[in-house]
C-alpha positions as YAML, in Angstrom:
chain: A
units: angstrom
residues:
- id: 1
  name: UNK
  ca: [-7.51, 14.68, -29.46]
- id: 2
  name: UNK
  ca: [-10.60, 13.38, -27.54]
- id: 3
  name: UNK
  ca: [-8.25, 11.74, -24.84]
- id: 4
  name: UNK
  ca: [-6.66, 15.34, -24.53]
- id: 5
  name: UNK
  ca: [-9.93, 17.14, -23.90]
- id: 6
  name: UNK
  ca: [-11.55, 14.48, -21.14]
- id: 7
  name: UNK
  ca: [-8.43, 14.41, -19.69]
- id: 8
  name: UNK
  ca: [-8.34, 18.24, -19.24]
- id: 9
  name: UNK
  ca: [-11.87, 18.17, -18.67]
- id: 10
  name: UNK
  ca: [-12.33, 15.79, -16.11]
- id: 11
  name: UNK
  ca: [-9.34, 16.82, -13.82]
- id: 12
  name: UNK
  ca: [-10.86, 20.67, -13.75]
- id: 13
  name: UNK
  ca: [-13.80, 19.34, -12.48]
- id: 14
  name: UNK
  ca: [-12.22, 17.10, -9.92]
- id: 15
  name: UNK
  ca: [-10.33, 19.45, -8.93]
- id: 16
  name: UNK
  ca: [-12.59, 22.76, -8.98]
- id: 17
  name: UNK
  ca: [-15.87, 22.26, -8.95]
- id: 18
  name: UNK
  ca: [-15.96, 19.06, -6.85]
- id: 19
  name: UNK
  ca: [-13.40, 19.65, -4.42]
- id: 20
  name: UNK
  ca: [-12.56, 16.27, -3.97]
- id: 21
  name: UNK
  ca: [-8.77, 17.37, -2.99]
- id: 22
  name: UNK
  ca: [-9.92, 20.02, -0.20]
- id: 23
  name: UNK
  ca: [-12.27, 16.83, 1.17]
- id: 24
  name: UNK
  ca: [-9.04, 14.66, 1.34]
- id: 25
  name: UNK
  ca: [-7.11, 17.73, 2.76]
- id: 26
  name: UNK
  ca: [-9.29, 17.72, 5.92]
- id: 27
  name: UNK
  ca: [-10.13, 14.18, 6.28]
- id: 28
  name: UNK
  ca: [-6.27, 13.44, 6.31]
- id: 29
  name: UNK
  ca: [-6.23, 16.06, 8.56]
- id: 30
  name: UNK
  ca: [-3.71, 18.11, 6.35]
- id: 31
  name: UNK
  ca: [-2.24, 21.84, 6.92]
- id: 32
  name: UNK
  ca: [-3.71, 24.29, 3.85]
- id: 33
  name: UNK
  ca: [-0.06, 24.34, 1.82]
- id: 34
  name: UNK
  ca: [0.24, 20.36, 2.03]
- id: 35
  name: UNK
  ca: [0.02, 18.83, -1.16]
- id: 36
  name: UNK
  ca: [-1.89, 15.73, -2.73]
- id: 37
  name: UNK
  ca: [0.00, 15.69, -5.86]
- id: 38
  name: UNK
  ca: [-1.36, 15.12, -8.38]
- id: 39
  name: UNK
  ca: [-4.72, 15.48, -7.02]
- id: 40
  name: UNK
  ca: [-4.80, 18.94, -6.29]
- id: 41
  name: UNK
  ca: [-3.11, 20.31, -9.63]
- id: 42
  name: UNK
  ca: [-5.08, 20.49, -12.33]
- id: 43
  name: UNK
  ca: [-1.77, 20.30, -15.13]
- id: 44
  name: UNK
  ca: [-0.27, 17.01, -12.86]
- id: 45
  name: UNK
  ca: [-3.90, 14.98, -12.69]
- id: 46
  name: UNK
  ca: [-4.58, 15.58, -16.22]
- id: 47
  name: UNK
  ca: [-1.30, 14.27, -17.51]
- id: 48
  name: UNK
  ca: [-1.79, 11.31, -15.36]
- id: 49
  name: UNK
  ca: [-5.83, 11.22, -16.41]
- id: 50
  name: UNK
  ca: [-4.47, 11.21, -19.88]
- id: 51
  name: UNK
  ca: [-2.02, 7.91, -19.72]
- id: 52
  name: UNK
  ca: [-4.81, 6.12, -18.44]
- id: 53
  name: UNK
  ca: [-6.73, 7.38, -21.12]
- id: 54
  name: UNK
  ca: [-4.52, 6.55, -23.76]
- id: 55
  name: UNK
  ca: [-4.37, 2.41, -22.74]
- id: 56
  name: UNK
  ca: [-8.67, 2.90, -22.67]
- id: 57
  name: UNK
  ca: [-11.17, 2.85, -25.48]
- id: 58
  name: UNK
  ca: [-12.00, 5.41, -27.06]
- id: 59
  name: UNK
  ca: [-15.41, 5.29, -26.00]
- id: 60
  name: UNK
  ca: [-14.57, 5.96, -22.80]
- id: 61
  name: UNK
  ca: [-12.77, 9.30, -23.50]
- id: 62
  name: UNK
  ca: [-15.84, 10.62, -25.46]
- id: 63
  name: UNK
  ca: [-18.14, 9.63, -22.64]
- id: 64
  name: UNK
  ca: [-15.81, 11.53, -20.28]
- id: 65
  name: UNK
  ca: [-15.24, 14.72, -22.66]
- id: 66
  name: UNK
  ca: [-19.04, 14.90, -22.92]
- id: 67
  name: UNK
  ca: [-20.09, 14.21, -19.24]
- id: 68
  name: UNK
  ca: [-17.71, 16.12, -17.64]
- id: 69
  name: UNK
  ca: [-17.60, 18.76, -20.90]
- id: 70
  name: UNK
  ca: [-21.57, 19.69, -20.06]
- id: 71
  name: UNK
  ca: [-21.07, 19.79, -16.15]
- id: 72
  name: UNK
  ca: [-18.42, 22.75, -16.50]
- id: 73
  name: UNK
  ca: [-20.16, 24.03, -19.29]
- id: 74
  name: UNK
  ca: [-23.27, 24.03, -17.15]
- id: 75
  name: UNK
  ca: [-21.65, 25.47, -14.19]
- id: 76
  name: UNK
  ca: [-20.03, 28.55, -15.90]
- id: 77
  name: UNK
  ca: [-23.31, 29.62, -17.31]
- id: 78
  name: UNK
  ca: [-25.04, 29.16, -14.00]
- id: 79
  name: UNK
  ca: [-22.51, 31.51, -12.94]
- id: 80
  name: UNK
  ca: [-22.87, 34.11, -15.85]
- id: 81
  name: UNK
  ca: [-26.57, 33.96, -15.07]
- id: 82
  name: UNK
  ca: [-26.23, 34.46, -10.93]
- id: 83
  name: UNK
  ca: [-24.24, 37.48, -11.38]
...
């Protein structure tokens, strides 16, 4: 269940918060509808996040459910609180 929730966790941030995709997008000099599957789809990278996962420790998926867990945590109450 751990491996679920980091891998759901971590692609939301990649892909929201950090922007990493929209970076790529204009480096690569790409048009706004062009695609980076699975990079800029939160349901594709976290499938793929959670093979990877699966072959990992376990360790690893807590340290990713927590990490990335408290940054989006952290950044939706920032955002209650700046309203």
């Amino acid at each position: 269940m751990t491996t679920l929730i980091a891998a759901y966790l971590f692609s939301f941030y990649f892909v929201n918060f950090a922007g990493i995709p929209q970076a790529v997008k204009g480096w690569l000099k790409l048009r706004p509808h062009q695609r980076i599957k699975p990079f800029d789809c939160v349901g594709c990278l976290s499938v793929w996040t959670a093979v990877v996962l699966y072959f990992m420790p376990a360790w690893i998926s807590e340290l990713l459910a927590i990490s990335f867990g408290a940054g989006c945590i952290g950044l939706f109450i920032e955002k209650l609180l700046n309203k």
